[in-house]
N, C-alpha and C positions, 0 to 999 in steps of 0.2 A: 126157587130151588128145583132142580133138575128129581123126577121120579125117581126112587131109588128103589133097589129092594130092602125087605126089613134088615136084613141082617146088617146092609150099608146104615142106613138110618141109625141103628142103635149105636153102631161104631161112628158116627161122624157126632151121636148126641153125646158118647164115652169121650171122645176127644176135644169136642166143644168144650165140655165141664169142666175138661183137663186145663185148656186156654184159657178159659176165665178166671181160675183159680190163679194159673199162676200171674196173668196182667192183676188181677185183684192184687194176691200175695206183694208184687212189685209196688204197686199206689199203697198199700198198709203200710208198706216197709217205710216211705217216707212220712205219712200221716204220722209213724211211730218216732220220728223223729224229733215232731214237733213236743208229741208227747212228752220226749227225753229233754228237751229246751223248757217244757213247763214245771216237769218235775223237779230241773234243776235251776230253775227261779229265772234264768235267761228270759223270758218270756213270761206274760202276766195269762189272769180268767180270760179276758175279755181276746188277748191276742190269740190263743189258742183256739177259744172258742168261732171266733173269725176261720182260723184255717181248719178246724173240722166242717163249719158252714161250705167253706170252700171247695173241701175234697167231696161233700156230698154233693152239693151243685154242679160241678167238673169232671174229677174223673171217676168215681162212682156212679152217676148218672151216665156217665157218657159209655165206659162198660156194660153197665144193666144195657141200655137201648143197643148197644152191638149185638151184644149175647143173646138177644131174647129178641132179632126181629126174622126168623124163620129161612136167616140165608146161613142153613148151617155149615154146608162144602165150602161156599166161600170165605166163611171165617176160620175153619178146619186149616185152609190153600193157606189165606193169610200167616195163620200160626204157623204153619209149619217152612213157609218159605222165610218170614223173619226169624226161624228160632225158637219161638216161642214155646213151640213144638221140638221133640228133636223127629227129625226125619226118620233115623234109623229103629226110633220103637213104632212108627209105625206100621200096621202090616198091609202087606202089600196088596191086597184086596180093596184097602181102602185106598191107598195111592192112585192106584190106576184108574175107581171109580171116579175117583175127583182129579183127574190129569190134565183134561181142560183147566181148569179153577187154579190148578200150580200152576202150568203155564203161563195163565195170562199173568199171574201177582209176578212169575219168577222173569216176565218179559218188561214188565214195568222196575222191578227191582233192577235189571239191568242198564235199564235209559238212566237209570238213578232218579226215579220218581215215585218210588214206594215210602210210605210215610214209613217209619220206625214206633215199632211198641213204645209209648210214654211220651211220644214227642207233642 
């Protein structure tokens, strides 16, 4: 990750938390499904218990290791060129610090080689 000053840093770690929460929110919302398939007997202990093994080994794990490996701007670039992020809350101090890091996500999202959130 590129030096930043503090005030960029706290705003790329404000908006990380932001991106994690909501990929998180997204993998609950389906984990909660399962939930809704066991509660309503579609589904047994043991089959449930499988897909929560699942979500923690996959994309639980695989979020944690995104979020917490120190390339904050580029996970920021990422969120915000998929969506994840909306563009327009953020401010523009932060945009321009990380304009390299959009560019590149927003030059691959155009060859149509950027993965999508949940894929």
């Amino acid at each position: 990750m590129k030096d930043y000053p503090k005030n960029i840093n706290r705003l790329l770690r404000q908006y990380l938390i932001k991106a994690y929460g909501q990929e998180l929110h997204r993998e609950l919302e389906k984990l909660d499904l399962d939930f809704a398939q066991w509660r309503d007997g579609k589904i047994d202990n043991g089959e449930l218990n499988y897909r929560v093994h699942q979500y923690h080994e996959g994309p639980s794990r695989e979020l944690y290791k995104k979020y917490n490996n120190s390339f904050d701007d580029m996970n920021v670039a990422y969120a915000i060129v998929t969506g994840i992020l909306n563009r327009d809350e953020i401010p523009t101090q932060l945009l321009e610090a990380i304009s390299d890091s959009l560019a590149y996500y927003q030059a691959i999202k155009e060859q149509g080689n950027l993965k999508e959130p949940g894929e």
